[in-house]
C-alpha positions in Angstrom: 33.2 48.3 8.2 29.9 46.2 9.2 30.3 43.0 10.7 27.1 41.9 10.0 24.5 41.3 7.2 21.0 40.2 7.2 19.0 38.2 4.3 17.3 41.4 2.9 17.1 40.7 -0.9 16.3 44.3 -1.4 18.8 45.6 -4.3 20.1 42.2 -4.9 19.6 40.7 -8.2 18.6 36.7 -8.5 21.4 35.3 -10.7 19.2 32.4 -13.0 19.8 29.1 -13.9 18.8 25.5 -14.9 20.4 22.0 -14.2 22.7 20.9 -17.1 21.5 19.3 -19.5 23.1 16.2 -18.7 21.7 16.1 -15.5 18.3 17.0 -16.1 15.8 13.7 -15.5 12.4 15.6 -15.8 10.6 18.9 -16.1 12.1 22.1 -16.9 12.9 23.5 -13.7 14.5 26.7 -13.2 17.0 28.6 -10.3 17.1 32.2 -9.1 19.8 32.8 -6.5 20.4 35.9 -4.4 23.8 35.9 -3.1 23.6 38.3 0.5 27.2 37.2 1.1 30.8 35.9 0.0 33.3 36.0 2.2 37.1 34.8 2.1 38.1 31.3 2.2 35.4 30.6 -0.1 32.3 30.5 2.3 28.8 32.3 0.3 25.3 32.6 1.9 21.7 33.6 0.3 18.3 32.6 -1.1 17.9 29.8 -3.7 14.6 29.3 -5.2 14.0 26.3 -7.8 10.4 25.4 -10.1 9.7 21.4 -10.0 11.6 18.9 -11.8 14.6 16.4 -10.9 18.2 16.4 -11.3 21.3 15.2 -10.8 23.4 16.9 -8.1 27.1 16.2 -7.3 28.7 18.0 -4.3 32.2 19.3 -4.2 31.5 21.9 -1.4 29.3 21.8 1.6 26.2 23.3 2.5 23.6 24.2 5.3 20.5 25.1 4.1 17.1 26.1 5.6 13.9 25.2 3.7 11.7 28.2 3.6 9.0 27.2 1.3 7.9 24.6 -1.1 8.4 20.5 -0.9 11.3 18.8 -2.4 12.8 15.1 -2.4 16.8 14.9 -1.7 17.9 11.1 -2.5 21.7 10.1 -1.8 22.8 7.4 -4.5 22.1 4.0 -2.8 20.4 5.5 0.3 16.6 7.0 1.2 15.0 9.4 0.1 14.3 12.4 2.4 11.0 15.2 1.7 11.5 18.4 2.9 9.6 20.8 3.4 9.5 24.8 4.9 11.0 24.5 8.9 13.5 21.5 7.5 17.3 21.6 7.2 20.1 19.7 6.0 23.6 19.5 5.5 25.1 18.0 2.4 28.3 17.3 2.7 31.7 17.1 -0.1 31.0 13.8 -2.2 27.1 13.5 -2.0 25.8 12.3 -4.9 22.5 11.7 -5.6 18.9 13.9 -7.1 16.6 16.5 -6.2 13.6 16.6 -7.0 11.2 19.6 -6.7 7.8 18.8 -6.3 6.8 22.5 -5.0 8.6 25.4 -6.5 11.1 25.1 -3.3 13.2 28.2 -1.5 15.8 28.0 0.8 18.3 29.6 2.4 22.0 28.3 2.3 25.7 28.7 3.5 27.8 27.3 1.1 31.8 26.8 1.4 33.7 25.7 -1.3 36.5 22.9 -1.0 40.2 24.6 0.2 42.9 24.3 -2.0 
C-alpha cells in the first residue's frame, strides 16, 4: 500500500454545492470540491473552489487551508475581518462562527478533521 498522495486532481471528480439557503446573504455562489484524501479518525484533505458571494459558516471540525487563488473576506462573529488572498493561510478552529465572503472566485486547499466522538 502507498503512504503517500499528492494533490493531482486528475480522475477526481469535483463534488458541487451552494451555501444553504438559510445562510446565504448575497450572490449566488457556487462550490466544487475535489476530495484527494480521507483517512480514519475523520481527517479529509483536497481542493475547494467557491464563485463570489457571502455566507454564513458555522464550524464543528477544524481546518487548515492554503489560499491558492482568488480574494476572499473571513469575519469571526464580533471580531475583524481578515482578506485573503493566494500565498495566505488559516486555521479555523471548532466553534468559529462568522461569514465568508468571496469577492474573487477563491481556491484553496484544505485538511479538514471532523470532531471525535
Amino acid at each position: 500500500m502507498q503512504t503517500w498522495t499528492t494533490f493531482d486532481l486528475s480522475g477526481v471528480e469535483p463534488e458541487e454545492g451552494a451555501p444553504a439557503e438559510d445562510r446565504l446573504i448575497s450572490g449566488n455562489p457556487t462550490f466544487r470540491s475535489w476530495n484527494v484524501e480521507e483517512a480514519e479518525g475523520g481527517i479529509y484533505a483536497g481542493i475547494w473552489e467557491a464563485t463570489p458571494g457571502k455566507w454564513r459558516i458555522v464550524y464543528d471540525e477544524w481546518e487548515y487551508f492554503h489560499v491558492l487563488s482568488g480574494r476572499s473576506i473571513v469575519t469571526e462573529d464580533g471580531g475583524d475581518a481578515r482578506e485573503l488572498v493566494a500565498g495566505d493561510r488559516m486555521i479555523l478552529r471548532p466553534g468559529f462562527r462568522g461569514t465568508w465572503e468571496v469577492l474573487e472566485t477563491t481556491r484553496k486547499d484544505y485538511v479538514i478533521r471532523l470532531p471525535i466522538g
